[in-house]
C-alpha positions in Angstrom: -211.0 200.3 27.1 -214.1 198.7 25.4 -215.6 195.6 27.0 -216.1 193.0 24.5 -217.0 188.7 25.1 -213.2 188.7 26.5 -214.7 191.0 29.7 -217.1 188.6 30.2 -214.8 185.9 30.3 -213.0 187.8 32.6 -215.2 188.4 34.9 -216.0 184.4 34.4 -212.4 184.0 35.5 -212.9 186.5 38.5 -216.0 184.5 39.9 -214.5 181.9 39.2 -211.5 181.9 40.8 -212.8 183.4 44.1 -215.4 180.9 44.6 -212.5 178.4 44.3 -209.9 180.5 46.5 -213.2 180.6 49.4 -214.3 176.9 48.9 -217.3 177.3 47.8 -216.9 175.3 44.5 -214.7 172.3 43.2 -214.4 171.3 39.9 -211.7 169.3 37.7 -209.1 171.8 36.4 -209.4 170.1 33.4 -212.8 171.4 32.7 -211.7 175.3 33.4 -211.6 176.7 29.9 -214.9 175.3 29.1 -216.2 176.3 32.3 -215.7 180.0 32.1 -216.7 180.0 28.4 -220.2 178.7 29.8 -220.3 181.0 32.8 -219.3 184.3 30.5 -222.0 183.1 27.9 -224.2 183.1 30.8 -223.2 186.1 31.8 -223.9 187.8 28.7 -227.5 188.1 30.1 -227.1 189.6 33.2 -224.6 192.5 31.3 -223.9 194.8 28.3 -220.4 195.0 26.3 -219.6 197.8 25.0 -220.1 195.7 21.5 -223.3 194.4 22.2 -224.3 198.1 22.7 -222.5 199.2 19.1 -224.8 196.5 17.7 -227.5 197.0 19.2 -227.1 200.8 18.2 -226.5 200.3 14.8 -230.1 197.9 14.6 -231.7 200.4 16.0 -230.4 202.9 13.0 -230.9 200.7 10.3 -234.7 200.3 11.6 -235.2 204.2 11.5 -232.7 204.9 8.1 -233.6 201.5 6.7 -231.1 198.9 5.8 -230.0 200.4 2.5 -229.4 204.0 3.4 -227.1 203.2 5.5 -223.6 205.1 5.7 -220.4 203.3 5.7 -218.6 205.3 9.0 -222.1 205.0 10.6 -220.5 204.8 14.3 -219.2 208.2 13.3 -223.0 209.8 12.9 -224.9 212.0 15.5 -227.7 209.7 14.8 -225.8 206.4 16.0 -224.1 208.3 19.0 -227.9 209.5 20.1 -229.3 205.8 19.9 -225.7 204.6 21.4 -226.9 206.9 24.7 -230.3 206.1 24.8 -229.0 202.3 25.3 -226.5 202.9 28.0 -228.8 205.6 29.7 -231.6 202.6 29.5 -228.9 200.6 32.3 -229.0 203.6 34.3 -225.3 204.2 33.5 -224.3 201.7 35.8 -221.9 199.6 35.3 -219.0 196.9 36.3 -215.5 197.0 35.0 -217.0 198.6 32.0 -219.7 195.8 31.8 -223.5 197.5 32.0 -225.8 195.6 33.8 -229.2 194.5 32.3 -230.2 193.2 35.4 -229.2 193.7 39.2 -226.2 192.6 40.8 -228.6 190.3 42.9 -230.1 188.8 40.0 -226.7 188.3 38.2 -225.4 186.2 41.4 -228.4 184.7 41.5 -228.0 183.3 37.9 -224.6 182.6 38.8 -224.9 180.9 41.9 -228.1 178.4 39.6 -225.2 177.9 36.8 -222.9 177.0 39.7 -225.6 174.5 41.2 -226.8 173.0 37.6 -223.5 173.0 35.7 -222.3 169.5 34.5 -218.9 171.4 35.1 -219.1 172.0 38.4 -218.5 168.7 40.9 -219.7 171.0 44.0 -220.8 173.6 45.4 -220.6 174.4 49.1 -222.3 177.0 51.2 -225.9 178.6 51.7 -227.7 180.2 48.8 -227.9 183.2 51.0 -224.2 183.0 51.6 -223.2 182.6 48.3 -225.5 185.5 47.0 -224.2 187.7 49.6 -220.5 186.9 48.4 -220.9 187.0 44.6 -223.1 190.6 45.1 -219.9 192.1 46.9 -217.3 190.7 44.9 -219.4 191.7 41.7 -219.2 195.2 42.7 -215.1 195.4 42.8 -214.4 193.6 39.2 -212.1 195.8 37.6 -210.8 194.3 34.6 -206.9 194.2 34.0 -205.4 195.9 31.1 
């Protein structure tokens, strides 16, 4: 399955959610949808779709063909699939229900746990930083996005 902004709002929803289930947020329901758009946008940093990396792919081609040489089926040439590998091989291959991580799971909580803290959206958090960094690096690791 290729991830696209819709994983990240997934895994917006899965953080989400389990920092509510555990307590360690409030916020008005109301707010939700806008809330998780925010978070995944944020989360956009911290990880790779599978469509940034197309895109990023095919910049990287147009800088070495030049914009008007350019084939039409170019994510069908050897020359896009090499640049496509160099990208993911750049994020070590790792990556989180198809999501590739630009940074580490650390840092991603810890940008997650500072949107939590500075978000207009969010009416509380509760819990250490420590704590909450310890839960969001453990639940980061088992996303798996449904299909």
């Amino acid at each position: 399955m290729k991830t696209t902004f819709e994983t990240l709002l997934a895994l917006a929803d899965y953080c989400v959610n389990l920092m509510k289930q555990n307590e360690m947020i409030d916020f008005d329901i109301a707010s939700r949808e806008s809330l998780l758009e925010s978070l995944a946008t944020e989360l956009a940093v911290s990880f790779a779709t599978d469509e940034d990396i197309r895109d990023q792919a095919i910049e990287e081609v147009e800088e070495k063909m030049g914009a008007g040489n350019m084939p039409e089926d170019i994510v069908e040439t050897e020359i896009f699939n090499h640049a496509r590998k160099e990208i993911i091989k750049s994020f070590s291959g790792e990556n989180i229900g198809g999501l590739y991580l630009v940074e580490s799971l650390h840092n991603s909580a810890k940008r997650i746990n500072s949107f939590m803290l500075n978000s207009d959206l969010i009416d509380d958090v509760f819990g250490t930083d420590d704590e909450i960094l310890e839960f969001l690096v453990k639940k980061l690791r088992s996303f798996k996005r449904q299909q």
